[in-house]
C-alpha positions as CSV (number, residue, x, y, z in Angstrom):
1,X,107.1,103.7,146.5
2,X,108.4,102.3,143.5
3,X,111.9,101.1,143.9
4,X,114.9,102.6,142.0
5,X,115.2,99.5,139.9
6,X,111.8,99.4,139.1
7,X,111.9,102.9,138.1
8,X,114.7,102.2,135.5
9,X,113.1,99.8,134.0
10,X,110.2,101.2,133.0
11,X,112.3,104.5,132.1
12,X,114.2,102.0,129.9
13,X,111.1,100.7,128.2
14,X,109.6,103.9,127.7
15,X,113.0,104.9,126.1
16,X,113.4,101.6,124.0
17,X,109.9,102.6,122.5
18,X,111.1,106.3,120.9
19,X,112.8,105.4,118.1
20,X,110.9,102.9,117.0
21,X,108.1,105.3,117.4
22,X,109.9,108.2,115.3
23,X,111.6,106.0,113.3
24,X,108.3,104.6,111.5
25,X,107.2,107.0,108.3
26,X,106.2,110.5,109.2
27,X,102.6,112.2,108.2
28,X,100.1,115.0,108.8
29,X,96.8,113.9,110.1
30,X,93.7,115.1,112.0
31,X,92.7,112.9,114.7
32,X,89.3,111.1,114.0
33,X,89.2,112.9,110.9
34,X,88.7,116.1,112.7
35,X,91.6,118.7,114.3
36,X,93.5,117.1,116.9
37,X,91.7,120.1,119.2
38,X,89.0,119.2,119.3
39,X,90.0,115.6,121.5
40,X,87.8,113.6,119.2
41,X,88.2,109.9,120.5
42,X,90.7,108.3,118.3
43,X,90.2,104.3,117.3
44,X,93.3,102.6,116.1
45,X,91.6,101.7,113.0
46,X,91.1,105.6,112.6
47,X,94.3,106.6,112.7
48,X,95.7,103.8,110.2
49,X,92.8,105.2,108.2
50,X,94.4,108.7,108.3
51,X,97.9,107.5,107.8
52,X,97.4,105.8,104.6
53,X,96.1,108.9,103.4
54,X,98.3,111.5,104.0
55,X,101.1,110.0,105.6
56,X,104.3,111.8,104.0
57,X,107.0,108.9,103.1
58,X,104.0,106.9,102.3
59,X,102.7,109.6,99.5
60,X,106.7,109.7,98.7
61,X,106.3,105.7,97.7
62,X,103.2,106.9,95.3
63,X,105.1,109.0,93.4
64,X,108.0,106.8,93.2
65,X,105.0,104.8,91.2
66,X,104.3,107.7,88.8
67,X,108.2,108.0,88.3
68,X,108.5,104.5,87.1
69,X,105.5,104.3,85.2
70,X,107.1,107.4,83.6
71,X,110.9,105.7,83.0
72,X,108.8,102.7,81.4
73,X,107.3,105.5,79.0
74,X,110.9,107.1,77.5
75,X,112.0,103.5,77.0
76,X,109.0,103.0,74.7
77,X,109.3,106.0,72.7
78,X,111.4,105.6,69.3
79,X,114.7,108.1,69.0
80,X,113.5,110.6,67.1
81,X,115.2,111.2,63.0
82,X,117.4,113.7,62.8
83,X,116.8,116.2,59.7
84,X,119.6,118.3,57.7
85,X,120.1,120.9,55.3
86,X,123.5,121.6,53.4
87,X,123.8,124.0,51.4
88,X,127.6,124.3,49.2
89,X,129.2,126.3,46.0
90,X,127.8,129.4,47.3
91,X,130.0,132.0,45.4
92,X,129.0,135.9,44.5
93,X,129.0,135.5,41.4
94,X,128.6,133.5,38.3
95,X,125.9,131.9,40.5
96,X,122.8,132.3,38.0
97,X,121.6,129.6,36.0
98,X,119.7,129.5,33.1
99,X,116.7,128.6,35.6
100,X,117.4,132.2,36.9
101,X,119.1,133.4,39.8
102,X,116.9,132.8,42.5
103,X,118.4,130.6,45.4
104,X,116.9,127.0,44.6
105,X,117.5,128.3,40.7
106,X,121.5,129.0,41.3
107,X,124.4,127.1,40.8
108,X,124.6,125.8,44.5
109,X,125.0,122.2,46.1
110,X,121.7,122.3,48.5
111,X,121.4,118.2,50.5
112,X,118.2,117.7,52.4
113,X,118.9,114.7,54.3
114,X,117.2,113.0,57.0
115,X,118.7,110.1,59.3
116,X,116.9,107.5,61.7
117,X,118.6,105.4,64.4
118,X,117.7,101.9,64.7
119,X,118.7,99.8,67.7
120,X,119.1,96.2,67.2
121,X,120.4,93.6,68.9
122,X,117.0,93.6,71.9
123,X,118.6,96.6,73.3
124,X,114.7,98.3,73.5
125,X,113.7,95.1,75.0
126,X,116.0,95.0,77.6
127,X,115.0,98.1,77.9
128,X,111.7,98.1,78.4
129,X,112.1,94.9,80.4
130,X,114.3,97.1,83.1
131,X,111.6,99.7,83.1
132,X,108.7,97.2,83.8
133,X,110.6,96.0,86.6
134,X,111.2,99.2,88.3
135,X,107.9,99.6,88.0
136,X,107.1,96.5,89.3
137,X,109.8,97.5,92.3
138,X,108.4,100.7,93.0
139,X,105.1,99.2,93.4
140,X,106.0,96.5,95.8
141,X,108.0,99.9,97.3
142,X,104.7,101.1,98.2
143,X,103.2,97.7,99.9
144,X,106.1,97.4,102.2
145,X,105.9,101.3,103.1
146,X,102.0,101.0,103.8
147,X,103.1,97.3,105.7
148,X,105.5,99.0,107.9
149,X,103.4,102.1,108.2
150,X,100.6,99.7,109.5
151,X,102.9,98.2,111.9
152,X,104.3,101.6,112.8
153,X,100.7,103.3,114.1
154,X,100.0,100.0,115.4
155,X,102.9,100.1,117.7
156,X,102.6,103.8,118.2
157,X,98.9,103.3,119.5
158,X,100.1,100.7,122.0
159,X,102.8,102.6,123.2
160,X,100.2,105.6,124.2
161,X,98.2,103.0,125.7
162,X,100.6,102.1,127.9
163,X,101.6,105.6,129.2
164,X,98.5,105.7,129.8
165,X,97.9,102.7,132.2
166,X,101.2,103.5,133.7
167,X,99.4,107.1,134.7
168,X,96.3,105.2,136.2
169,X,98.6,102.9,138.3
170,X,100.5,105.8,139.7
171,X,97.8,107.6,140.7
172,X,96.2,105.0,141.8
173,X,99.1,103.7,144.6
174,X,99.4,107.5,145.2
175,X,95.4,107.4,146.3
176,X,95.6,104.5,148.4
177,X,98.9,105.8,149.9
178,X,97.0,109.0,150.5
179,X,94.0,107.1,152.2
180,X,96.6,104.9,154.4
181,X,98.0,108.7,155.3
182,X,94.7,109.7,156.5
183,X,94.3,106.7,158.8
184,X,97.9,107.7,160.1
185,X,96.7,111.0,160.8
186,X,93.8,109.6,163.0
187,X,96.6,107.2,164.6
188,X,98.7,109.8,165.4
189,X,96.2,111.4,167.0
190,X,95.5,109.0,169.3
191,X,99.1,107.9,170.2
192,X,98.8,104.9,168.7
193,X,101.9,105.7,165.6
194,X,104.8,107.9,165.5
195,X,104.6,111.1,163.3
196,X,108.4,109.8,161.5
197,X,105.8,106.9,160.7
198,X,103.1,109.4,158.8
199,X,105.4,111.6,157.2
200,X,106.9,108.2,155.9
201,X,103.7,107.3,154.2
202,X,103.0,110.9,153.1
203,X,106.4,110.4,151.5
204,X,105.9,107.4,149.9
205,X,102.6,108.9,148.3
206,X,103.9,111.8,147.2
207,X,106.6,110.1,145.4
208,X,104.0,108.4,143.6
209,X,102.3,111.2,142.3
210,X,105.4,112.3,141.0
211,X,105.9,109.2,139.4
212,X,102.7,109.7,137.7
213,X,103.5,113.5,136.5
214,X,106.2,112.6,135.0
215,X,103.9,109.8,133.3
216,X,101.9,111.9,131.7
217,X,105.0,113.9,130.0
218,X,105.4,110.2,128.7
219,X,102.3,109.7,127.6
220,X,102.1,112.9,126.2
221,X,105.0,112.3,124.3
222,X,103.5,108.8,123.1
223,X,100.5,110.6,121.4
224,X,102.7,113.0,119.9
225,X,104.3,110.0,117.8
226,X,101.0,108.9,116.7
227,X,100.2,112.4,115.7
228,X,103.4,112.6,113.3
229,X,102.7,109.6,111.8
230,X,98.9,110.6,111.0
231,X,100.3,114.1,109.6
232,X,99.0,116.7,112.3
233,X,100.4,120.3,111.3
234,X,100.9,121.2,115.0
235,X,101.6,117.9,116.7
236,X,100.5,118.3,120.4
237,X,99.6,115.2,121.7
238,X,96.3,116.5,122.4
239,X,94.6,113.0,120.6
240,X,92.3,111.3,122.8
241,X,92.7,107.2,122.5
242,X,89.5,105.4,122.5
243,X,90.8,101.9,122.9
244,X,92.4,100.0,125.8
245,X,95.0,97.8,126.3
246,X,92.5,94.9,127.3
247,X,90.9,95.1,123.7
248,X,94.6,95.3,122.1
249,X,95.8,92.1,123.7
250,X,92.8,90.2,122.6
251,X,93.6,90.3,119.2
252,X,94.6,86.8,117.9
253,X,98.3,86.8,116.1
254,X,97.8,85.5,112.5
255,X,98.4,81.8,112.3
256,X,100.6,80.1,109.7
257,X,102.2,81.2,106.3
258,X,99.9,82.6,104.3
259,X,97.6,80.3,102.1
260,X,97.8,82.6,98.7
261,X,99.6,81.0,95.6
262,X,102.4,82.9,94.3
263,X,102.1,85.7,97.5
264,X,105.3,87.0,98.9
265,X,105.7,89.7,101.5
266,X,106.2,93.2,99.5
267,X,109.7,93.6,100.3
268,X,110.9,90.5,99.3
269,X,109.0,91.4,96.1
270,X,110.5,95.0,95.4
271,X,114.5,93.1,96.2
272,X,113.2,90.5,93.3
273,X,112.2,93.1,91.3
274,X,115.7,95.1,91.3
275,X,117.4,91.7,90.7
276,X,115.5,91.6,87.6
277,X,116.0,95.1,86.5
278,X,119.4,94.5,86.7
279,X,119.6,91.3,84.8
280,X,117.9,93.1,82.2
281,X,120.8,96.3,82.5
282,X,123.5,93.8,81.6
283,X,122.1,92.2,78.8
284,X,121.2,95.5,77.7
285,X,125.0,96.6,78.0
286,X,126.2,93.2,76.6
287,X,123.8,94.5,73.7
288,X,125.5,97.7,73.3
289,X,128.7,96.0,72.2
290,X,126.4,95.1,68.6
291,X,126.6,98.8,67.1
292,X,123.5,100.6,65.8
293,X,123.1,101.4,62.4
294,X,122.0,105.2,61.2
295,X,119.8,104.7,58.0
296,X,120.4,108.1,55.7
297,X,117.9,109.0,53.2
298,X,119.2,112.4,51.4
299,X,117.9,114.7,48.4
300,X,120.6,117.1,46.7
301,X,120.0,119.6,44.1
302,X,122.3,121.2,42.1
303,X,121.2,123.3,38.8
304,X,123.7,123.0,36.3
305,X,125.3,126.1,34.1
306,X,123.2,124.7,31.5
307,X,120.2,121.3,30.5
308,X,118.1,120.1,33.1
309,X,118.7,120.4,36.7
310,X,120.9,117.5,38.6
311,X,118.4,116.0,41.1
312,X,119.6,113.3,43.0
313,X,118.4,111.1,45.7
314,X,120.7,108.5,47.8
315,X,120.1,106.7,50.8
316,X,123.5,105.3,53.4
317,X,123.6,103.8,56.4
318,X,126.2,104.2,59.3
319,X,127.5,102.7,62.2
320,X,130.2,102.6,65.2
321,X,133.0,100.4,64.5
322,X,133.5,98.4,68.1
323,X,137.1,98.4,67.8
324,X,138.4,100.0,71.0
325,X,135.5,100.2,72.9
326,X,133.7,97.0,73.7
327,X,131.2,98.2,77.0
328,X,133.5,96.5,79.3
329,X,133.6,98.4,81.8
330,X,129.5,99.0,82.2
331,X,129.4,95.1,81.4
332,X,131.3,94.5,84.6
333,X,129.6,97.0,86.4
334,X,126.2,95.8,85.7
335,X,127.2,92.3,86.5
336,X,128.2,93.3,89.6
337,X,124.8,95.0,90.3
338,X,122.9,91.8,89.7
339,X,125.4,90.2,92.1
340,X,124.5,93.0,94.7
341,X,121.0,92.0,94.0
342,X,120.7,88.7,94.3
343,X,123.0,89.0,97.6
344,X,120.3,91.6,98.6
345,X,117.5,90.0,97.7
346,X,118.6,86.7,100.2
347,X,119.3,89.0,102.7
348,X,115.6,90.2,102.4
349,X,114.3,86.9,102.3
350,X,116.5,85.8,104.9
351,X,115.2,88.4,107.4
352,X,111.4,87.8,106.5
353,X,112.0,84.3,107.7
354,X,113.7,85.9,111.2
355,X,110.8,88.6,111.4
356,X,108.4,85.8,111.5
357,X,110.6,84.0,113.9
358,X,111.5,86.8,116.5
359,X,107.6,88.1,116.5
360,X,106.4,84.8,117.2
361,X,108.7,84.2,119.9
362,X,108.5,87.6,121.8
363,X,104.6,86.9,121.4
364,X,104.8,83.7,123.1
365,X,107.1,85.0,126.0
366,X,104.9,87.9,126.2
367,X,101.5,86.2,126.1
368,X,102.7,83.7,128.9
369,X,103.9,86.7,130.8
370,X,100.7,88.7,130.8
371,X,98.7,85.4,131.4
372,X,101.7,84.3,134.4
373,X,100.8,88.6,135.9
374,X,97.0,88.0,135.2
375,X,96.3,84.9,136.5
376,X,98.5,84.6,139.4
377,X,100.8,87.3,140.3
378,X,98.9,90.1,139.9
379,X,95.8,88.8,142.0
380,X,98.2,87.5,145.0
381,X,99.9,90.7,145.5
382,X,96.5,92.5,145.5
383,X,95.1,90.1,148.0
384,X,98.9,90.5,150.2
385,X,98.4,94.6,149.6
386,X,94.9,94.4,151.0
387,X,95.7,92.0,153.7
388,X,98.4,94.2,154.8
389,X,97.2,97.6,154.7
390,X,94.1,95.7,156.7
391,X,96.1,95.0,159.6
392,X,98.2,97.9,159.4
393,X,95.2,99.8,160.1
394,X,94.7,97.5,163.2
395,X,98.2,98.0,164.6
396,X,98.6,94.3,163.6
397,X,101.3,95.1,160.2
398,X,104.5,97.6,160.6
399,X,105.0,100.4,158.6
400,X,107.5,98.3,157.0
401,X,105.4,95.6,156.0
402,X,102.7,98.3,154.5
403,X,105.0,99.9,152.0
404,X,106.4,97.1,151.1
405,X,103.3,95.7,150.1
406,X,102.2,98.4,148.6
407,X,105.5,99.0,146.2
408,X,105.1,95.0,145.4
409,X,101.7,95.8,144.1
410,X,102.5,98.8,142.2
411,X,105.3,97.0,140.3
412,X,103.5,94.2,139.6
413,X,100.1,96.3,138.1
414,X,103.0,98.2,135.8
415,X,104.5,95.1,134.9
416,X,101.2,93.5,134.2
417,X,100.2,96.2,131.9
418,X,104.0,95.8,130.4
419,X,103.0,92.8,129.1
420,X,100.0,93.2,127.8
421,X,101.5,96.1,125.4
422,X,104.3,93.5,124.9
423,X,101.9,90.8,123.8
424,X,99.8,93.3,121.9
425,X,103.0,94.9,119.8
426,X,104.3,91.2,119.4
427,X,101.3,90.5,117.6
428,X,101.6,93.9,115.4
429,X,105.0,92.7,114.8
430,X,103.7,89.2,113.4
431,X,101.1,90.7,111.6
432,X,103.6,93.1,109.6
433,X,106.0,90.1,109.2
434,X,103.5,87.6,107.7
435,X,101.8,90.6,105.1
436,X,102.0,89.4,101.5
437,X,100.8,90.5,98.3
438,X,100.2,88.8,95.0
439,X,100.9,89.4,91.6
440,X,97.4,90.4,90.9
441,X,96.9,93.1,93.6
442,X,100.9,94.3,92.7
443,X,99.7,94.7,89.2
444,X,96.2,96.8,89.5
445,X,98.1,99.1,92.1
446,X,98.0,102.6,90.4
């Protein structure tokens, strides 16, 4: 029988893995590639497979791409001229020239004028220079989504693993409960136990089976995460998991920074891309205080009452005078965005440093854990539940001694198994933590 406290705990852990689990980036997916129906054994490099393709918030980063790329597109494109076409001295009558009296031959005042805008001062640069780093943001955008949709399966897959095991260990101390119940029977039979004593053992085993019911809902549950993250239409939880907990936690952690010049985790990458768009903003607004001229290039003609036609051409420029309006209210504003920045881009740099830290510790704890359980625990308690139920079937234990034994074992097999998913998420968590790009791969992302 698994002890109240025991119980808690492991409700607790299966809790503490939820929103994790729902909180990572949401897809549609077919397990294996095929319908989720079908229980096609899914791999764990499958169903990262799946989730880069058609996971939702990752396709969402993608277009975030196109949107960029896009914004850098307007800021190339010159303002367009603006043409014009006055037309003045239009009277009824006296309006007839010696030319005749059509409309271009009548007295009138017709202006065809067309005018250009012209930004100086860098202002297109700056720009420009604010679009390419959006883009260059939205890109790393994408990295850090696919990192932390990597880490998010990862986690998801282990998770499952572990409801799993937790199922097999149920049932299993509800089997050998139900064995030691049989042997009771035959005792009770011959007057050598109490029947208080088998019902207590039926008891016990049926509280294990239970236990392992409400498991499965659990695991269940668990496969259901992975399913959203891979995109299934109908999640279910019907995937069938073709790996194992013992081939998860023999994955090595990735050693040391990485080795790459000039790599940096994608989204320290994306934060030092903002900071740079908005550097670029405010000398763009500081720019804006310079005003931009309006070159005018115009054509009037006029027929006169008599001679030749008066055709003229003329050519003007304007421009804003900065007199009460000098930007300063967008200049402050965008200095105080590139203060936000660069606060936000040490806080992102900051906590890359601490994700590396915390993974690697909780992998060390965890990996001396599961070796501790593996090594020694977990093998004495098997040899003390054997030795036990051994002499209990010889009259030589009590009934106390039995399921005590027996609820020792069971909660050290789930807390064996609890480690090993510990040790195999702290090494997701490294691996996500320690994932860098460099400029080349940032750049030839599409």
């Amino acid at each position: 029988m698994v002890s109240f406290a025991s119980k808690q705990r492991l409700g607790r852990r299966a809790l503490a893995w939820r929103p994790a689990l729902f909180l990572c980036f949401a897809g549609v997916c077919v397990c294996g590639g095929a319908p989720a129906s079908t229980n096609a054994p899914l791999s764990l490099a499958q169903a990262r497979e799946i989730a880069f393709e058609k996971n939702w918030d990752l396709l969402a980063a993608r277009s975030g791409i196109d949107a960029a790329a896009a914004q850098l597109i307007v800021t190339k494109e010159f303002p367009n001229p603006t043409a014009s076409w006055s037309t003045t001295k239009i009277g009824p009558h006296e309006a007839a020239t010696t030319f005749g009296n059509g409309i271009w031959a009548r007295s009138y005042d017709t202006v065809l004028a067309v005018n250009q805008l012209f930004e100086i001062a860098g202002k297109r640069r700056d720009r420009q220079a604010a679009a390419r780093a959006g883009v260059r943001g939205a890109k790393a955008r994408f990295h850090d989504a696919k990192r932390t949709l990597d880490q998010g399966v990862t986690k998801a897959y282990i998770a499952a693993l572990l409801t799993q095991e937790n199922v097999r260990i149920l049932n299993e101390s509800a089997r050998l409960l139900n064995h030691e119940a049989e042997i009771a029977q035959a005792r009770l039979k011959a007057g050598d136990l109490s029947d208080s004593d088998t019902k207590q053992i039926e008891i016990n085993a049926e509280q294990y089976a239970l236990q392992a019911k409400s498991a499965e809902t659990a695991a269940v549950q668990a496969r259901i995460a992975i399913e959203i993250l891979m995109a299934v239409p109908q999640p279910q939880g019907t995937c069938v998991l073709a790996g194992s907990l013992e081939e998860m936690v023999r994955v090595p952690p990735p050693i040391g920074p990485a080795s790459t010049p000039g790599a940096e985790r994608p989204d320290v990458l994306a934060a030092e891309a903002d900071l740079r768009s908005a550097e670029a903003n405010l000398r763009l607004q500081k720019a804006v205080r310079i005003p931009d001229p309006t070159f005018l290039v115009q054509y009037e003609h006029e027929p006169p009452g008599g001679g030749p036609p008066d055709d003229t051409i003329g050519i003007g420029f304007s421009f804003p005078l900065p007199l009460w309006n000098l930007n300063g209210g967008n200049i402050k504003a965008a200095q105080a965005s590139v203060d936000q920045f660069e606060d936000a881009a040490g806080k992102v740099r900051t906590q890359k440093e601490a994700d590396i830290a915390n993974a690697d510790s909780e992998f060390k704890e965890a990996h001396g854990r599961w070796l501790s359980y593996r090594d020694q625990t977990a093998p004495k308690s098997a040899k003390v539940r054997e030795s036990v139920a051994f002499a209990y079937e010889k009259g030589g234990a009590s009934l106390v001694n039995l399921l005590e034994a027996e609820r020792t074992d069971n909660d050290i097999r789930l807390a064996t198994v609890q480690a090993m998913s510990d040790t195999a998420g702290a090494v997701a968590d490294l691996a996500a933590a320690r994932t860098v790009i460099t400029e080349t791969e940032l750049r030839s992302q599409k």
